[in-house]
Every structure is written in structure tokens, then in C-alpha cells.
N, C-alpha and C positions, 0 to 999 in steps of 0.2 A: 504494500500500500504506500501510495506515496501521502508524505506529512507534509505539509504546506501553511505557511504565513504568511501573511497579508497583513505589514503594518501602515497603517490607520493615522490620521492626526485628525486635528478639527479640520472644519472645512473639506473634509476630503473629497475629490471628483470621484463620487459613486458610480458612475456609471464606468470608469477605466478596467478595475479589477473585479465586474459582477462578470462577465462571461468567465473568463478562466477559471472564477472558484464556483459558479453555477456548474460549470462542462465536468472539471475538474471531479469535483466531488458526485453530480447525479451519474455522469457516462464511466471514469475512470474509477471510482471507488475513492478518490484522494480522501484524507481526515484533515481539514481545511478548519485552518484557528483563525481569527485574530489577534494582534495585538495593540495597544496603543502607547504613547508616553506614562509610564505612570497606572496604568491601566485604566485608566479613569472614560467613562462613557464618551462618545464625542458625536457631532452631527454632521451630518455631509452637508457638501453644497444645494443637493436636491431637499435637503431638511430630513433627513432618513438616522435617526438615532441609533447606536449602535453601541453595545454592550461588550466591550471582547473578552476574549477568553483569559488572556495574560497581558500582562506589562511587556514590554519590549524588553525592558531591562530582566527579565525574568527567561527571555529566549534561552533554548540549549539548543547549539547549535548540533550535538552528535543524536537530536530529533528528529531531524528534518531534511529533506531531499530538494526542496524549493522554498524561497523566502523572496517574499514582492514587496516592493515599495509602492504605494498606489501615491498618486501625484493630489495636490491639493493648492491652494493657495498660502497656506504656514509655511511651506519650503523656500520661500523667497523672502524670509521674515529672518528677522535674529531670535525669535522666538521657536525656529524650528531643532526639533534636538539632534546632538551632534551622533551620528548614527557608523561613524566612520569605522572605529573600531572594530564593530559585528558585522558589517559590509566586507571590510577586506580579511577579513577572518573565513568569512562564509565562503567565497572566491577561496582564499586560499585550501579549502576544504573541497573543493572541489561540486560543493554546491551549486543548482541553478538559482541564478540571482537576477531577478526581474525588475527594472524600474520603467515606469510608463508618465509618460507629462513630466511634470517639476519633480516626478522619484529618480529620474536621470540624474537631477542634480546632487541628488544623494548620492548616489555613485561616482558619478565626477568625482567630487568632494572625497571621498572615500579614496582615491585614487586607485579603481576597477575599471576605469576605461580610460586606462592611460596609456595600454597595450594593444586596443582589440578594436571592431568595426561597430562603430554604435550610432543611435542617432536619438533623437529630442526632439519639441517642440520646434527650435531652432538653433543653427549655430552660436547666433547670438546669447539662447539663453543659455548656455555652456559656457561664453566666454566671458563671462561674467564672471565667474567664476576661478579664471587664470588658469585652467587646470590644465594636466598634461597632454589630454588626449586629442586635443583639437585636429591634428593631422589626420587622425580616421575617423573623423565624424562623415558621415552619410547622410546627406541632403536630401532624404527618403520619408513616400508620408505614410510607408510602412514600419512594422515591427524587423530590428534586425536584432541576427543572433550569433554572435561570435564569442570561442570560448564559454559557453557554459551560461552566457552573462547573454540578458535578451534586454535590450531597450525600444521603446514606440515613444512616437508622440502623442498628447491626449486624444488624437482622433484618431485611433488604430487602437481601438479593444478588439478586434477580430485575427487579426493580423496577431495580435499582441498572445493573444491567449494560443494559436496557432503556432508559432515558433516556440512557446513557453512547452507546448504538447512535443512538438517534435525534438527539442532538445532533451526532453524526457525521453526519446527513444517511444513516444506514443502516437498515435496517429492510424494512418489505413485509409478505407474506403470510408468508415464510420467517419471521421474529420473530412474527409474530402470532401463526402456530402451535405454536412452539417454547414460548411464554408461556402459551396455551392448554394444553398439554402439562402443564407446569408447575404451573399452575393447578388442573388436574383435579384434584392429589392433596387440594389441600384443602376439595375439593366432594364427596370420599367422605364417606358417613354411618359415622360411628364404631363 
């Protein structure tokens, strides 16, 4: 079974990380937590309140096979918590390590994509940041997956939960189709 985390802050953009842990946990069996700062309740951008399982700070990382940062508006604050430590720890463990929207900049920061092909929101919102990896960023409005380590920007949950699957070593005709499904709605003529 794969274990899976999904850390949470306020403000989080809910809608980035509901496919992968919807897909994850009903199609694949995953046992799909969250966590927050503190463990404390938080509310999404959509207004959707959310209880988690654990503190971030409470993570073990020899649990878990996947750990996602879901993007939010706190990431671009001085109020966002410094998450570096357990990022390149996870990476170095050989864990999949997922950031989508502003959780790239967690990673960045972390310095996890200071080696590998990744991409964000924008180049800009990385280089804000001074971080290493700028030379292999991917001006892509897909999820990329190099090394272990999968980044999207906020408007690729599909994509995003997609590469997070096949870097698991999961996928088939069941994700083809499901993707295909998915895909139809933006091959309707308007």
C-alpha cells in the first residue's frame, strides 16, 4: 500500500491535490493523511475546513512512499513554515516528492530542484527565490517528473496526479482512461 501526505497550510488551493488523493486512495488503495503546521484545523481557498491527521512536525518519514506539498497563498508569506529540512531529507530517501503551484517553492527553497527538470506556476515565481535550479526549469503548463521529484503548476491537477501515479510505477489502461475521460471535457467545441 502506498502511505501518502499531503501537507496543508491555510489558504490552501483545494482543488491542486483532490485528484491524486481522490484517485490515489479510491483506485490505488493508497492510506492518504494529512498534515498541517502544528496540526491545527485550516480552511482552503474554496472555504472547505479540514481537520488533519498529524502535524507536519510529527511526519516519519520511514512511513511513507509519497509526500505532496499542495500550493496555497501562505507560501509567498514569511509566515509560511520552513519545511526545508523534511523536503531534502524525503528526496534524499528516495521518496516521491510532489509540489504543485506555490509547493514548488517549497522545494526550491528546500534545494530539491536544484539538480532535476521541474516547473511552477512561472519562472518568475522561482526566481524569487534565488534558488539553484533555475537552469532546468521547464516553461511547461504540465506536471513534470524528474528524479523521483514531480512539480505542476496550479492549473495541472491532472497532469499533476498523473506523473505522481507513474512515478509510482502505477498507471495502465485504468489511468489512460480515466485521463482520456478527463481530457474529453476540453475537446468539447464551445
Amino acid at each position: 500500500m502506498i502511505r501518502a501526505i499531503t501537507i496543508l497550510t491555510e489558504n490552501f488551493s483545494d482543488w491542486e491535490t483532490a485528484l491524486i488523493n481522490a484517485v490515489g486512495r479510491a483506485c490505488y488503495g493508497f492510506d492518504t493523511r494529512f498534515a498541517t503546521p502544528g496540526g491545527t484545523p485550516v480552511t482552503s481557498s474554496g472555504g472547505m475546513l479540514v481537520t488533519p491527521q498529524l502535524a507536519v512536525e510529527a511526519i516519519d518519514l520511514d512511513e511513507l512512499e509519497l509526500l505532496i506539498v499542495c500550493g496555497g497563498t501562505l507560501w509567498k508569506t514569511d509566515q509560511a513554515p520552513d519545511l526545508s529540512a523534511l523536503l531534502a531529507a524525503a528526496h534524499d530517501r528516495n521518496l516521491v516528492v510532489a509540489g504543485i503551484c506555490d509547493g514548488t517553492r517549497v522545494l526550491a527553497q528546500a534545494g530539491v530542484l536544484d539538480h532535476l527538470r521541474h516547473t511552477s506556476n512561472s519562472a518568475a515565481n522561482l526566481s524569487e527565490l534565488d534558488y539553484g535550479g533555475a537552469a532546468s526549469y521547464q516553461d511547461v503548463p504540465c506536471a513534470v517528473a524528474d528524479q523521483r521529484v514531480v512539480t505542476a503548476p496550479g492549473t495541472a491537477p491532472v497532469s499533476f496526479m498523473a506523473e505522481i501515479l507513474h512515478t509510482l510505477g502505477l498507471g495502465g489502461e485504468d489511468l489512460n482512461g480515466y485521463l482520456a475521460m478527463l481530457a474529453a471535457e476540453h475537446a468539447r467545441p464551445v
